[in-house]
N, C-alpha and C positions, 0 to 999 in steps of 0.2 A: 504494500500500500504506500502509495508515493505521500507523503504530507505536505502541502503546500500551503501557501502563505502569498494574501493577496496585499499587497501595499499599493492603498487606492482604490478606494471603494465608490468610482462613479460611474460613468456610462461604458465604460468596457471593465471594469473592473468588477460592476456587481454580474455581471450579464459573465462573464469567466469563471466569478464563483460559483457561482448556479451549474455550470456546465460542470466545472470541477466538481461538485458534489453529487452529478450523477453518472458520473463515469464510477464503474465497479473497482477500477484500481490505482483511487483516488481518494483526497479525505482534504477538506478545508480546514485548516487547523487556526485561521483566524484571517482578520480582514481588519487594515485600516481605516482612521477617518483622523480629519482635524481637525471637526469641529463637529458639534449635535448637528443633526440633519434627516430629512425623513430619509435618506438613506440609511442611515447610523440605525434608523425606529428597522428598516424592512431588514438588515443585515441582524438585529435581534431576533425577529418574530423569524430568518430563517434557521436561528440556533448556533450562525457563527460568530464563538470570541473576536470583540472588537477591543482592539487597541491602537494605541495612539502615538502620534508623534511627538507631542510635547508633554510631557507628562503631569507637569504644573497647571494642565486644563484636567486634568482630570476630575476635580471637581465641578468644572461647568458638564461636564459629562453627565455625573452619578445624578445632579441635580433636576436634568431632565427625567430622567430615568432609564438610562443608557449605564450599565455595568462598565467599567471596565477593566480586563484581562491585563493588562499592563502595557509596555510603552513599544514600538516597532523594533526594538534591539530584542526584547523579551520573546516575541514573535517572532524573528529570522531563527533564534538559538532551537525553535523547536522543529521547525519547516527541513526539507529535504532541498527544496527548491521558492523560489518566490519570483513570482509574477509582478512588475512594477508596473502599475496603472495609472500612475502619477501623469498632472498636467504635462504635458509637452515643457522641456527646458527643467522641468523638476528632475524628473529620471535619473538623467545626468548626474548629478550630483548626491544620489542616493549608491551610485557604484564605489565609492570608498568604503563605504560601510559594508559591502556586499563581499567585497574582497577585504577587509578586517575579519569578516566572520566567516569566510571560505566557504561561502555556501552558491548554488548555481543560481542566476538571476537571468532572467527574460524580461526584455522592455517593450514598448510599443513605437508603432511607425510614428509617433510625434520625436522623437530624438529622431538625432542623424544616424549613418549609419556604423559609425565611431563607435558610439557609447559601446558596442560591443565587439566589432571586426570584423560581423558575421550578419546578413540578415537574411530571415528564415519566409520558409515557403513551402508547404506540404506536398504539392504535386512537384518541385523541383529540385530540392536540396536536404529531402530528410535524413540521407543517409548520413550527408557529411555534420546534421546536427548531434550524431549520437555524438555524446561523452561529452559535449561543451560545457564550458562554465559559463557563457555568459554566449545570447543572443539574442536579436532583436526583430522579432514579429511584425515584417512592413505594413504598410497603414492600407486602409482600404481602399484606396483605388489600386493602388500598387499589386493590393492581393489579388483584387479582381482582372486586372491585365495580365499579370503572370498566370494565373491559372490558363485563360484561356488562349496567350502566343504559348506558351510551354507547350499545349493540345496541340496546335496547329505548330508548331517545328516540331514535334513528332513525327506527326502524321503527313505534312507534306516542305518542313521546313521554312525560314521564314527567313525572307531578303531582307523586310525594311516593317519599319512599324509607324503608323502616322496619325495619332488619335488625341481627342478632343474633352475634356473631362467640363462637364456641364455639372457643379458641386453645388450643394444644398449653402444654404446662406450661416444655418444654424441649425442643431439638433433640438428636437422637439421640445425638450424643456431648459432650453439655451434662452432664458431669456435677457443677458445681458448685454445683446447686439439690440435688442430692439425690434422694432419693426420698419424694414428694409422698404426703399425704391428704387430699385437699381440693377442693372447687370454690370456685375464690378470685375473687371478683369484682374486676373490672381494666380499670376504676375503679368503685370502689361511683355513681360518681356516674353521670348521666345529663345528654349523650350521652356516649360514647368518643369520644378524640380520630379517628377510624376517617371517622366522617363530616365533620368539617372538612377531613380530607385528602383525601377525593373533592373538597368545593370548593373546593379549589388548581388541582387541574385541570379538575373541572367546575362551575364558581362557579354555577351556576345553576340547578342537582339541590337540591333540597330533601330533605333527608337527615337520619337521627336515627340513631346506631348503639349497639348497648349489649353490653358485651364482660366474657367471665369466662374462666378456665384453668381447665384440667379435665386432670389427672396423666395424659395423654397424650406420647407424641415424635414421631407420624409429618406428622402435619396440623393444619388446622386448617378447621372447619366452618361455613360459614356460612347461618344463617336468613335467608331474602330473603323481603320481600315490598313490588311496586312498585304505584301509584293509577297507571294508564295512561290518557290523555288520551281516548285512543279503544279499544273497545271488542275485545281481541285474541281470536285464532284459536289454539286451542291448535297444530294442526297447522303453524298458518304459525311458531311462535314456536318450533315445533320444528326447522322447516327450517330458519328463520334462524340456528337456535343451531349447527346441525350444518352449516352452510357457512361458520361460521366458522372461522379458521385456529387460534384460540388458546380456542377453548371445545371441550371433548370431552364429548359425549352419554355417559352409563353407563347402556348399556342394561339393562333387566328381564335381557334372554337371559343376561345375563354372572353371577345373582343375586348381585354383590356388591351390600351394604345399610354397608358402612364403608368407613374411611379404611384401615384394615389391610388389604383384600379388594382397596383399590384402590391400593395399594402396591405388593404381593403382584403384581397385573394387570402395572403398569407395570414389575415384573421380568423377569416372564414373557414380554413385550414385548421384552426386550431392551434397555432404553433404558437409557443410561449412568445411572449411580448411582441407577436405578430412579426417575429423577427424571420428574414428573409438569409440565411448563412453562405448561398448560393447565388454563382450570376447570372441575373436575373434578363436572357438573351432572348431577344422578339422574333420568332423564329419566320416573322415577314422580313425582316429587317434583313436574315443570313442571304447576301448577292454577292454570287460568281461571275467575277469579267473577265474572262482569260484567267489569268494568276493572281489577280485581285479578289482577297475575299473582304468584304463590307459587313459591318452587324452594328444595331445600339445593343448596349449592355445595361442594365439598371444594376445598381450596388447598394448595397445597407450597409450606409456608413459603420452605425449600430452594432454592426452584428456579422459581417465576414469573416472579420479576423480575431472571433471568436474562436473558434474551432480549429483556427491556427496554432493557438495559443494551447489549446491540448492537446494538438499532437506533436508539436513542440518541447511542452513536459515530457512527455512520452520519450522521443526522439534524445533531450538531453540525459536523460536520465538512464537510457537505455534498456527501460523496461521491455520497449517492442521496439525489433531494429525493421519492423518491414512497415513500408510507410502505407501501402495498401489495407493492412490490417488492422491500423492506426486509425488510420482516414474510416474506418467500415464500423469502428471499435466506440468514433468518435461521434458520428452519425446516428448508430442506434440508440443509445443511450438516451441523444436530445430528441428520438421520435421524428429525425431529422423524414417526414413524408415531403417528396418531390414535391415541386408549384405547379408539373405537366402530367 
């Protein structure tokens, strides 16, 4: 039973623990916070030990009526492993600690790709995650473009990669941006950091990404279009896509034509927090032109690289060296049922 330790208990961080506690060879041995918060209340009422970073608040803690287990040093000493789910630029600076107390740490795609030397991707790189001490789990576009040029330089090879990330403004209960009017280009320059982060883990994809917000909270859309070495099938690029474990066909039949419709689907579904963990590809959108394949991709900012993150633990820890098994191991647990 691997024991792990969430440091950073917000929007990938409670959504990891949840995952973490229903994998059979896994055990949440506690979860951060910095302050009372109704997360702080939901990480109670799920039954995991909350502790904290300062310890001097512990009293505004017990006062709400939030226990607290003790302080995130007290927490790493018990954990096998620990998942940092800290702000973007926080992370960073939690890896002294990590390496004081010799324990293995995963961060998320908001650090670069420094904070560990390594960043991870279950359909492309698990092998070389076994045994690491320290790796960093790319951010969700990143996840959702690697999964699916990885597919397609398989299966027909990939010359050149040319896509467009159309990003949600704010996550749904982001309300410190406000209420937005605007499509904000992010970064007016060309590329987006978006494609260097593919060649972290696929150094060898020829990549150009070019990225704006648009006063959205559910998704985030992406224009894809790859130069295939050889010449594809649209039928066969459809099988491929739809035998994968972590890409979900939206079929014509279903007519949803948005990220709202496919939200809305993955309620309806049943899936916890309506969360979408797969790419979410518009199986109208899949066009073959000669060697060019075209598709929109929908992403859950939320929730892809969710399940990255446990097969990650898996992979450093070397409980399971086969990444397929991982990926099937990691799936069933969450009731992970397709969106096609």
């Amino acid at each position: 039973m691997i024991r792990v330790a969430i440091n950073g208990y917000g929007t990938i961080g409670k959504r990891v623990a949840d995952a973490v506690a229903a994998q059979k060879d896994m055990k949440v041995i506690g979860v951060s916070k910095t302050r009372p918060s109704h997360e702080a209340f939901v990480a109670k009422s799920r039954g995991y030990p909350l502790y904290i970073a300062d310890i001097s608040k512990k009293g505004s803690f017990e006062k709400a009526g939030l226990p607290v287990a003790g302080s995130v040093d007290d927490m790493l000493k018990g954990a096998d492993i620990v998942v940092d789910a800290t702000p973007g630029g926080v992370g960073v600076k939690n890896r002294a600690l990590y390496e004081k107390i010799g324990i293995k740490a995963i961060w998320q795609g908001g650090e670069d790709h420094e904070v560990a030397g390594f960043s991870f991707n279950s359909d492309c790189n698990y092998k070389d995650t076994i045994g690491r001490q320290f790796a960093r789990v790319v951010s969700c576009n990143t996840t959702g473009l690697c999964r699916i040029i990885n597919t397609m330089d398989k299966a027909y090879g990939v010359e050149k990669v040319r896509a467009v990330m159309v990003r949600r403004g704010g996550d749904p209960a982001d309300i410190k941006r406000g209420p937005i009017d605007a499509i904000v280009l992010n970064p007016v320059h060309i590329p987006s950091h978006h494609g260097p982060d593919v060649q972290s883990v696929l150094p060898h994809i020829n990549i150009v990404t070019l990225a704006m917000i648009v006063p959205v909270t559910m998704m985030h859309m992406h224009v894809v279009q790859m130069d295939l070495k050889k010449e594809p099938d649209r039928n066969h690029v459809l099988e491929i896509m739809d035998k994968h474990p972590r890409i979900g066909l939206v079929k014509k039949e279903t007519g949803i034509t948005s990220t709202a419709e496919l939200k809305e689907y993955a309620m309806d579904l049943g899936r916890f927090r309506s969360d979408l963990w797969e790419n979410g590809i518009f199986e109208e959108s899949v066009s073959c032109l000669g060697k060019e394949l075209y598709l929109f991709q929908a992403i859950h900012q939320e929730a892809d690289v969710v399940v990255e993150n446990i097969d990650c633990i898996r992979a450093m820890t070397g409980i399971e060296k086969d990444p397929a098994k991982s990926v099937a191991m990691t799936n069933k647990a969450l009731n992970f049922i397709a969106i096609t």
